[in-house]
C-alpha positions in Angstrom: -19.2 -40.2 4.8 -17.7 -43.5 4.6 -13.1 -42.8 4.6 -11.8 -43.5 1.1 -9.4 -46.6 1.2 -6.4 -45.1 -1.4 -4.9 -48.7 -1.3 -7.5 -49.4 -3.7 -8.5 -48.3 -7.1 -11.1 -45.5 -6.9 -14.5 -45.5 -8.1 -16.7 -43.0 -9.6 -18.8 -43.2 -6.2 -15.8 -42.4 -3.8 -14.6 -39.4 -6.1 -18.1 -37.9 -5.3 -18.0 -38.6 -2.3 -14.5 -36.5 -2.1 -14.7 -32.9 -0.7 -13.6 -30.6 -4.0 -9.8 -29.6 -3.8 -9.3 -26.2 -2.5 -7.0 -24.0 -4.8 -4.3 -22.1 -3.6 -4.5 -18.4 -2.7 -1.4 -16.9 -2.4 -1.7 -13.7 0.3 0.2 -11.0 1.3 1.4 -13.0 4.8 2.4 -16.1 2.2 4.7 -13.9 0.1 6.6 -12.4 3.0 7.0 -16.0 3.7 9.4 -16.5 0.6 12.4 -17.7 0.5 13.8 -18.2 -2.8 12.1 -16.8 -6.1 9.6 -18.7 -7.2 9.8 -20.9 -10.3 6.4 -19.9 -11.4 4.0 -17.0 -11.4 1.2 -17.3 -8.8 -1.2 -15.9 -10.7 -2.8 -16.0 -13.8 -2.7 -13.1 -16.3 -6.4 -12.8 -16.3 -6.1 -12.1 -12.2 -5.9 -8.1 -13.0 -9.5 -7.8 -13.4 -8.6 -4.0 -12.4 -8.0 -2.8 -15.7 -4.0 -1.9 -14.0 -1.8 -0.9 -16.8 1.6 0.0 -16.6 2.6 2.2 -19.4 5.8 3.4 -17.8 8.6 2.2 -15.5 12.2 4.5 -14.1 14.5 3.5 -12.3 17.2 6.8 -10.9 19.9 7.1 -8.9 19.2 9.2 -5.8 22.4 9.5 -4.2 23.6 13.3 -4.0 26.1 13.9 -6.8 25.2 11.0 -8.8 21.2 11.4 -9.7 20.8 9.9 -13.1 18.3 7.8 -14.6 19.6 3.8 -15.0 16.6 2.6 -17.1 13.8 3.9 -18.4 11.0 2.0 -20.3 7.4 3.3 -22.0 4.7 2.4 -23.9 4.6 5.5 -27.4 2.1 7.7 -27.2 -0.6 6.8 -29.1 -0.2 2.8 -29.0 -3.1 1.2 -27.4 -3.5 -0.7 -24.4 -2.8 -5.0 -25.1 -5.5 -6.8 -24.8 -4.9 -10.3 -22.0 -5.8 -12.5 -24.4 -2.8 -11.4 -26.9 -0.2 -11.8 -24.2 1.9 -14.2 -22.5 4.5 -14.8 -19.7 7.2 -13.4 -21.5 5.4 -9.8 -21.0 5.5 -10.0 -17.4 9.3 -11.4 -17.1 12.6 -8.8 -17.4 16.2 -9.1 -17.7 18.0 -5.7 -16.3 21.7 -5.6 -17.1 22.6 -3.0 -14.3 26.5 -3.4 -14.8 28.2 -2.8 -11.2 28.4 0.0 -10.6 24.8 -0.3 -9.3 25.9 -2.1 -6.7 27.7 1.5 -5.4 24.4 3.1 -5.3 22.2 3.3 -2.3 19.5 5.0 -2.7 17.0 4.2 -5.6 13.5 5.8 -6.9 11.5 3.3 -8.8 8.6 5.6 -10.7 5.4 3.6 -12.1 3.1 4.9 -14.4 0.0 3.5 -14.6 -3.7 3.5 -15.4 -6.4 1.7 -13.7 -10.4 0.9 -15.3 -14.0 1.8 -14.2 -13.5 1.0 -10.3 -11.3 2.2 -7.6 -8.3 0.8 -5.9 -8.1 0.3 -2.5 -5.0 -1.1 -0.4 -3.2 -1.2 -4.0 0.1 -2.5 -2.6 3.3 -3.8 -4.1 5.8 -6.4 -2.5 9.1 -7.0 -3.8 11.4 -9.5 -2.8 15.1 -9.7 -4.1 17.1 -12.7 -4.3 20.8 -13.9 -5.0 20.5 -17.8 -5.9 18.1 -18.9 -3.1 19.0 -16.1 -0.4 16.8 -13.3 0.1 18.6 -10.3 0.1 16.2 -7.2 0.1 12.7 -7.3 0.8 10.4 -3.5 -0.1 6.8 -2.8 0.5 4.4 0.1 -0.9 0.9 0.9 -0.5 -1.3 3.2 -1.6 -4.4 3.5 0.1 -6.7 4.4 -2.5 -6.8 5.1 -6.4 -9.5 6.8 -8.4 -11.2 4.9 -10.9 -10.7 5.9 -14.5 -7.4 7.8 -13.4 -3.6 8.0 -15.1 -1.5 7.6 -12.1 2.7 8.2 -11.3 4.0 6.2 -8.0 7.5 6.2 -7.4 8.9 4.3 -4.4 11.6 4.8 -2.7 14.2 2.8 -1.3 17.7 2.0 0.3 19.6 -0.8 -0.8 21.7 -2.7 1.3 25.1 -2.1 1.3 27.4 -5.3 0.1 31.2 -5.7 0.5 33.7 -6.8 -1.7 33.4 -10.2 -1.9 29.6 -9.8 -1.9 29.8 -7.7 -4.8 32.2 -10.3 -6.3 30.0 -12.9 -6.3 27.3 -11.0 -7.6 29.3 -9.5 -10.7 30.4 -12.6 -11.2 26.8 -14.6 -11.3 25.0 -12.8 -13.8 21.3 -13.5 -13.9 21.5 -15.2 -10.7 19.8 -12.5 -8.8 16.4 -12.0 -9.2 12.9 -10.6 -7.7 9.5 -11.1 -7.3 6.6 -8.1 -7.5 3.8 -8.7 -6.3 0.7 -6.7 -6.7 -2.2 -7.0 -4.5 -5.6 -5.0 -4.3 -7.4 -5.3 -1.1 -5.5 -8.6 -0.3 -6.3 -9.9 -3.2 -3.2 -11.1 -5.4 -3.7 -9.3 -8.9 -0.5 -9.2 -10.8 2.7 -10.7 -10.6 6.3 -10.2 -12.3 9.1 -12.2 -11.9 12.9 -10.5 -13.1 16.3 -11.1 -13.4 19.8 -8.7 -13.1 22.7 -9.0 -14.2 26.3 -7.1 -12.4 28.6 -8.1 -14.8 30.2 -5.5 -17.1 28.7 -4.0 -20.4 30.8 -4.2 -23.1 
């Protein structure tokens, strides 16, 4: 194939000559690669082809002394599933005001509840990757080696955070919505969902 000279205007017979463009895949080694949150999702909606629905979300406090619930979210009883083509980005984008004293608390349980469709899950696993302004901060990583198809399932994951000192916690009360996360959802290797989120420390009046 003859080269393509791109000094020059291009014709219809050197674009077919052109190998296609290969699109991007984003993989589980890519995201680990991260180093800032990214300003886009890297997936499209219509990616879970699973039939994954998350009807629940809790996050608790596990320290001893202090276990509480700090945010809890559901879909009613009875309300049914969205269908893709009704939704947008907004429904896969938060905003947690977490006030700070979350920043005291080290240990936290994050419980998913979630359904799947007609086929099973294997290697469904979960990435998250937390950010203050373009520093990664805390990185977590789940797995569950196999789902059953058809199945209403509760997953909670659990993990330390790290442990900030004052003038950390400073700048972080005083940045709100500056820190933020990525969750990514893969199946198999295969990139099916992603959310995107952002905190804020500062007081709640």
């Amino acid at each position: 194939m003859a080269a393509v000279d791109y000094a020059q205007p291009w014709t219809d017979g050197d674009l077919q000559q052109m190998p296609p463009q290969v699109p991007f895949v984003p993989t589980i080694e890519y995201v680990r690669t991260l180093t800032k949150p990214t300003d886009t999702f890297l997936c499209p909606l219509t990616a879970n082809d699973k039939g994954i629905d998350f009807v629940g979300f809790r996050v608790r406090s596990l320290d001893e002394g202090n276990q509480r619930t700090l945010f809890e979210v559901g879909r009613p009883a009875g309300v049914p599933k969205p269908r893709i083509e009704t939704l947008d980005d907004r429904s896969r984008f938060i905003r947690y005001p977490c006030g700070p004293e979350f920043l005291d608390i080290r240990t936290i349980g994050a419980n998913l509840e979630f359904e799947i469709g007609d086929e099973p899950l294997y290697n469904f696993s979960v990435i998250e990757r937390h950010y203050f302004r373009d520093m990664l901060i805390q990185s977590f990583e789940f797995s569950l080696p196999f789902v059953m198809p058809g199945t209403r399932n509760t997953w909670e994951m659990i993990y330390t955070k790290p442990e900030f000192n004052d003038e950390w916690k400073a700048a972080l009360i005083n940045s709100p919505w500056e820190t933020r996360s990525d969750s990514f959802y893969f199946v198999d290797g295969q990139l099916v969902m992603h959310n995107r989120a952002e905190y804020s420390y500062a007081p709640q009046y």
